[in-house]
C-alpha positions as CSV (number, residue, x, y, z in Angstrom):
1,X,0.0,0.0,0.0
2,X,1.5,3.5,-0.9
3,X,1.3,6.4,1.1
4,X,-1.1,9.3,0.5
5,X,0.1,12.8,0.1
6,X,-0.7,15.4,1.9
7,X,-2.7,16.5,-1.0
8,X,-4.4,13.5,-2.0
9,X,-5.4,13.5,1.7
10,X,-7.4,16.8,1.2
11,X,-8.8,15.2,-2.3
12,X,-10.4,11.9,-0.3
13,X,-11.8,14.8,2.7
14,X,-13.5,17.0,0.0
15,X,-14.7,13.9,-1.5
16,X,-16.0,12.5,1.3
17,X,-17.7,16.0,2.2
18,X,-18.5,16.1,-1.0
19,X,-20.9,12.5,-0.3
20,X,-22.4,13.3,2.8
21,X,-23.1,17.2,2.0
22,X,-25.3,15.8,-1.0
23,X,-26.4,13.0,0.7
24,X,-28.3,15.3,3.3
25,X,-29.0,18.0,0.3
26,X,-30.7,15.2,-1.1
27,X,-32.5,13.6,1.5
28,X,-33.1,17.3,3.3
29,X,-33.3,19.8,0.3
30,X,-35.4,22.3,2.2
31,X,-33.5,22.4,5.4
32,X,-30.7,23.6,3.5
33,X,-32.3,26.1,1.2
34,X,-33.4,27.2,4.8
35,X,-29.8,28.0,5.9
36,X,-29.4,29.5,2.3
37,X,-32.0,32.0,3.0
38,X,-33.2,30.4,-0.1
39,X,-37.1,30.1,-1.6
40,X,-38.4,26.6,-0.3
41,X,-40.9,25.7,-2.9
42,X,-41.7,21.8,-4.2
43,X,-39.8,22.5,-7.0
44,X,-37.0,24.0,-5.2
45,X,-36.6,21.4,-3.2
46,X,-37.0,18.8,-6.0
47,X,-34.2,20.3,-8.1
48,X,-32.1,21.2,-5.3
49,X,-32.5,17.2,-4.1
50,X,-31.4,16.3,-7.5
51,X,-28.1,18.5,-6.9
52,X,-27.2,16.5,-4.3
53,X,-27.5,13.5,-6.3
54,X,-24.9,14.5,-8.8
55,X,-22.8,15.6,-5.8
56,X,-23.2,11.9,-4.1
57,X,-22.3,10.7,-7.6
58,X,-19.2,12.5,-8.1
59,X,-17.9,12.3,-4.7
60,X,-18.4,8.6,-4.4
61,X,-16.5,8.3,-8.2
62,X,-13.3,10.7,-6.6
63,X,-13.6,8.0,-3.3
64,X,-14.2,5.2,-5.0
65,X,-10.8,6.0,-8.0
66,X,-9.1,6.7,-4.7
67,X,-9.8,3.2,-2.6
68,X,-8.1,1.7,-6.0
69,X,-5.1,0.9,-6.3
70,X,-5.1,2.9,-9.4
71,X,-6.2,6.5,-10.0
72,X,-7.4,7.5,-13.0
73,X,-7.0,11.0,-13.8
74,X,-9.9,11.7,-15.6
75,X,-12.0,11.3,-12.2
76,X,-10.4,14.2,-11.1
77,X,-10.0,16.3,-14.0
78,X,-14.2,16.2,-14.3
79,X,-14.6,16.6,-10.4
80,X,-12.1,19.6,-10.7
81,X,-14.7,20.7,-13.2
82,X,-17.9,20.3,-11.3
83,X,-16.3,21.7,-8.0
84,X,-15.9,24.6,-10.5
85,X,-19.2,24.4,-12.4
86,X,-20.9,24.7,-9.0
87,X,-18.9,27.4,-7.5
88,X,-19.9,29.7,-10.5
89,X,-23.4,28.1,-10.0
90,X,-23.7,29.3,-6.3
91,X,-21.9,32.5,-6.8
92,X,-24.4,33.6,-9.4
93,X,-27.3,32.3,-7.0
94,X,-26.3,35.1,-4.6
95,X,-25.8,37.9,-7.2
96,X,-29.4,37.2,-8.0
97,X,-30.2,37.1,-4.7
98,X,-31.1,33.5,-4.6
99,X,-29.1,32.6,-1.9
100,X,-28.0,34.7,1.1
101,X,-24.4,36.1,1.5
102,X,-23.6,32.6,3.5
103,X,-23.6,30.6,0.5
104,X,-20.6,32.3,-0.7
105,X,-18.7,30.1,1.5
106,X,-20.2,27.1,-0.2
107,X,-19.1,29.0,-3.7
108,X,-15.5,29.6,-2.0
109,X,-15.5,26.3,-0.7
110,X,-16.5,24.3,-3.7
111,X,-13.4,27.3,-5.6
112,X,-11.0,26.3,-3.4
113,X,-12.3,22.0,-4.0
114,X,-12.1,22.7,-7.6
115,X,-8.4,23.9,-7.0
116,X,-7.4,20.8,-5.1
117,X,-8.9,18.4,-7.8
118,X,-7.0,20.0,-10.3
119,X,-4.2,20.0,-8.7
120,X,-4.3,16.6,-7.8
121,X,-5.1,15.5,-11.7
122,X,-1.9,17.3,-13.2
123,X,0.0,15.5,-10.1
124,X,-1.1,11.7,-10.8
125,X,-2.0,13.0,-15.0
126,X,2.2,13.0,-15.1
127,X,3.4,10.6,-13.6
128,X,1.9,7.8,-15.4
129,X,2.8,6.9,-18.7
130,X,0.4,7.0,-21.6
131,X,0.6,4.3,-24.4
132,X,2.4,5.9,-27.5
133,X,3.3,9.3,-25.8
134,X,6.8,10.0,-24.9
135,X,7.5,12.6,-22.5
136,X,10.9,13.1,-23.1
């Protein structure tokens, strides 16, 4: 068993946040819009439970590349990408005053993930060889 980085030990704790944050978005939708300051409609609450879905599903795809004994890059890279996706997402939500101030932590939060994750991808991305590239 190799040893974990420092880094790739921030990358399995984002991930993991990552699961249980959208596992209790999902199951709890309007309890969160709640601490969002956010409209709690059916609808709301529907699409904001289906948020947490994705964020289960790509949180338990960065855990799950990272129990391996393998990690594939790409997981990252398109994790990197959501953590990104959804900071924008959230950022926007409070200029159009769809979230309260607060939720610029989660956008911050979810910046600073997106960071790590890319960081991590261009670490791991180069230092395994890919079939008919040569890297000197």
């Amino acid at each position: 068993m190799t040893r974990r980085t420092p880094l790739e030990w921030l990358v399995l704790a984002i991930a993991a946040l990552t699961v249980l944050t959208g596992a209790i978005q999902m199951i709890a939708p309007r309890w969160i819009l709640q601490l969002l300051d956010a409209e709690r409609t059916p609808t709301t609450g529907h699409f904001f439970g289906i948020v947490g879905m994705f964020m289960v599903i790509v949180g338990g795809l960065a855990l799950h590349a990272l129990a391996g004994p393998s990690r594939d890059p790409k997981v990252f890279l398109w994790a990197g990408l959501q953590k990104f996706g959804a900071s924008v997402a959230v950022g926007l939500g409070v200029v159009h005053k769809l979230f309260s101030m607060l939720a610029l932590l989660v956008a911050g939060f979810d910046l600073l993930s997106g960071v790590l994750f890319i960081a991590y991808w261009v670490s791991i991305r180069s230092s395994i060889p890919i079939p008919g590239y040569d890297t000197r």
